[in-house]
N, C-alpha and C positions, 0 to 999 in steps of 0.2 A: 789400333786406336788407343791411344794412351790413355784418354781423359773422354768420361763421357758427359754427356753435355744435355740439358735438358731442351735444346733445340730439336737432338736426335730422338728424343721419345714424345715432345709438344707439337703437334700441327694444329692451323686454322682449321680445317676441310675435319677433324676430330673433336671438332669443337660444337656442343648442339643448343640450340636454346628453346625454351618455354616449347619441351619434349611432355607429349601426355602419354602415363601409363597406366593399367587400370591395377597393376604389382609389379613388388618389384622383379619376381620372373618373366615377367610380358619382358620389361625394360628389359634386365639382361641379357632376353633374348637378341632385342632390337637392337642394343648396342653392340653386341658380341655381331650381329650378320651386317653391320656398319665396319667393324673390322676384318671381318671374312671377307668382305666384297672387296674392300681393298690390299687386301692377298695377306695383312696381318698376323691372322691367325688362322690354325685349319679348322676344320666339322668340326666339331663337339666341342669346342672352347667356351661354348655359355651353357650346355651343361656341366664343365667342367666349374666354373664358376659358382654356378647355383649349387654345387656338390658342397664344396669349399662355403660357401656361406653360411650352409643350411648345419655345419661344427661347427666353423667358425666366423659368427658375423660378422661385419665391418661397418655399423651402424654406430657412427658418432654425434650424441648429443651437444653439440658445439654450437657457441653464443653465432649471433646474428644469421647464421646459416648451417640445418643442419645437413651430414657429409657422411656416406658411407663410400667406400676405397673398397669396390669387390676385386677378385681377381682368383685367378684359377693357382691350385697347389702341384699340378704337374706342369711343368716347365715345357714340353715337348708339342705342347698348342702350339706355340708359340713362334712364327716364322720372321717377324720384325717387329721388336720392341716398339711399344707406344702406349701412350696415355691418351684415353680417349673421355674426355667431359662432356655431362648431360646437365643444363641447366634443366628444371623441371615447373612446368606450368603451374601444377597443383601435388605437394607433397605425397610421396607412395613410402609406404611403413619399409621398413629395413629391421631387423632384430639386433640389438644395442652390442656392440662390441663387447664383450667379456662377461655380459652379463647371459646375453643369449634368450633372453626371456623377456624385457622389456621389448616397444615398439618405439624408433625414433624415426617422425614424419620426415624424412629428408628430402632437402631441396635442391642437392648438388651431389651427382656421383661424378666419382673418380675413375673409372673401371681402366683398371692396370695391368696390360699385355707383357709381362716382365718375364726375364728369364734368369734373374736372382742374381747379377753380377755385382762385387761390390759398388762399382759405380752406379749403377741402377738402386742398390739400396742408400746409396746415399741422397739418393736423387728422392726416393719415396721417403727416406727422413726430412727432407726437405721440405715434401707434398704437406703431410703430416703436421711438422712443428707449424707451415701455414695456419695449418685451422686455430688456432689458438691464436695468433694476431688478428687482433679486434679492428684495427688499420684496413690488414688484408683483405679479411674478410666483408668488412664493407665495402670497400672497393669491388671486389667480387660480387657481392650481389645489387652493386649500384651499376654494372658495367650494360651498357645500354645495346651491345652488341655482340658477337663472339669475334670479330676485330678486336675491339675495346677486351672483352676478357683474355684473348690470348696476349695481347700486349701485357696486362696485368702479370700476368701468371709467368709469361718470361721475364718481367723485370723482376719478378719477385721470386725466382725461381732459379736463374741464373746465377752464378758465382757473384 
């Protein structure tokens, strides 16, 4: 594969909306056996995740939607690359990216099934510089379906 492409890590069917959790380890649970059930990743990949969170967060305070990007530090979960999104009913606390101590109520996870290829980190600098268009980000949280946000997110996400 020459080029990788954010079609190969974006699907509808990974796409969730108005998800209620009562934390966000319930969620990562829920979304980690949403990517096991579909052969994504193997056992222990949302432990592996909550490991990886709980050093280092991924809790971003970012304008009109806030966004934490979990994802597991050992690569070997990981059976087919994917981005799996949780639009979120009612915000569940995340611990603040680099701060580690603050609580940011986030209402959009990213949870990132990666196995570090450069293509793949260019595609998560991608994910990333998103949050910070105020454009995007509306669009994202005006999107009335996950239809509608996965179009989003590949137009905006694509080359």
């Amino acid at each position: 594969m020459d080029k990788f492409k954010i079609e190969d890590l974006l699907n509808e069917d990974l796409i969730f909306m108005n998800l209620k959790a009562a934390d966000s380890e319930s969620l990562l649970h829920m979304l980690s056996n949403e990517l096991q059930t579909r052969g994504c990743v193997k056992p222990g990949y949302a432990d592996a995740v909550i490991r990886r969170e709980r050093i280092y967060p991924t809790g971003l305070p970012t304008n009109i939607m806030k966004v934490a990007v979990p994802h597991a530090m050992e690569r070997e979960f990981v059976l087919e690359p994917r981005v799996l999104v949780a639009v979120l009913d009612e915000p569940v606390a995340f611990k603040e990216m680099g701060d580690g101590v603050r609580d940011v109520m986030v209402n959009i996870v990213f949870l990132l099934a990666v196995c570090g290829s450069s293509h793949q980190l260019a595609i998560l600098q991608k994910i990333v510089g998103m949050f910070s268009d105020t454009d995007i980000m509306t669009d994202i949280k005006q999107a009335a379906d996950k239809t509608a946000l996965y179009q989003i997110l590949k137009k905006h996400l694509s080359d």
